[in-house]
C-alpha positions in Angstrom: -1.4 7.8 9.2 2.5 7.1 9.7 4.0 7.2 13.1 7.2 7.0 14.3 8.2 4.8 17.0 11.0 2.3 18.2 12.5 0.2 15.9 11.8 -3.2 15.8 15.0 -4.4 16.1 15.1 -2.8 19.8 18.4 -0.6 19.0 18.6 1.9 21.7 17.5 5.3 20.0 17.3 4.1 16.6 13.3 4.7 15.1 11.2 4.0 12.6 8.0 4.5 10.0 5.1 2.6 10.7 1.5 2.7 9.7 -1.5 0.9 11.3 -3.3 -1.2 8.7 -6.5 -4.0 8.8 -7.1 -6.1 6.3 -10.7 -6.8 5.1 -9.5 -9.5 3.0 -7.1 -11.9 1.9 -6.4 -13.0 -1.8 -4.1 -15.9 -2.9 -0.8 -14.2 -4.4 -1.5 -14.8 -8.0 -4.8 -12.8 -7.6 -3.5 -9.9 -7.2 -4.2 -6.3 -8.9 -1.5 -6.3 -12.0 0.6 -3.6 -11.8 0.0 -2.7 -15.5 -3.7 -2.5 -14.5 -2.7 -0.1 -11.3 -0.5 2.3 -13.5 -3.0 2.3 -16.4 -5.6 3.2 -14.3 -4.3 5.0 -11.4 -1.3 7.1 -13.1 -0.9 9.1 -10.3 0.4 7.1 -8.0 4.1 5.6 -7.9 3.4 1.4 -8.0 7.2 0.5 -8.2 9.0 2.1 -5.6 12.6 1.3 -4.8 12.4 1.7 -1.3 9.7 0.3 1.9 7.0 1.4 0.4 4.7 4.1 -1.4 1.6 6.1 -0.6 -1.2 6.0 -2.7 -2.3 9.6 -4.4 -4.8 11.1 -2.7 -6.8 11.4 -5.3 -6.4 7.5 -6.9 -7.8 6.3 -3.4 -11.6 6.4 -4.0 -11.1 4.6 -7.7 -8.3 2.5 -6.0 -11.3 1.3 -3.8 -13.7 0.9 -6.8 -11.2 -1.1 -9.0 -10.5 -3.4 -5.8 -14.2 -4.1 -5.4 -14.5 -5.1 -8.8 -11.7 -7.9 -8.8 -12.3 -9.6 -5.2 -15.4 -11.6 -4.7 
């Protein structure tokens, strides 16, 4: 879940988004899910933000899981 908290920076008052996050794996950089594959398969979900970031639907997050599975050893 998101939380706000301090920025890292340390600017008095200014905040920020942060999310807690712990990774199960690490893939080399040209392994990664193709974003062709993401959309084609996961339409509901936005997998070229502008901005820091996106959420994944809801409802993509249990075939997100599945599709993951399938590509890492």
């Amino acid at each position: 879940m998101p939380f706000e908290d301090d920025h890292w920076d340390e600017t008095p008052g200014k905040t920020t988004n942060y999310v807690e996050v712990e990774f199960d794996r690490v893939v080399d950089p040209q392994d990664v899910l193709p974003v062709d594959l993401l959309e084609s398969q996961l339409p509901s979900t936005h997998w070229r933000p502008q901005g820091g970031g996106t959420s994944v639907d809801p409802g993509d997050e249990l075939d997100l899981e599945r599709l993951w599975a399938s590509h890492t050893p």
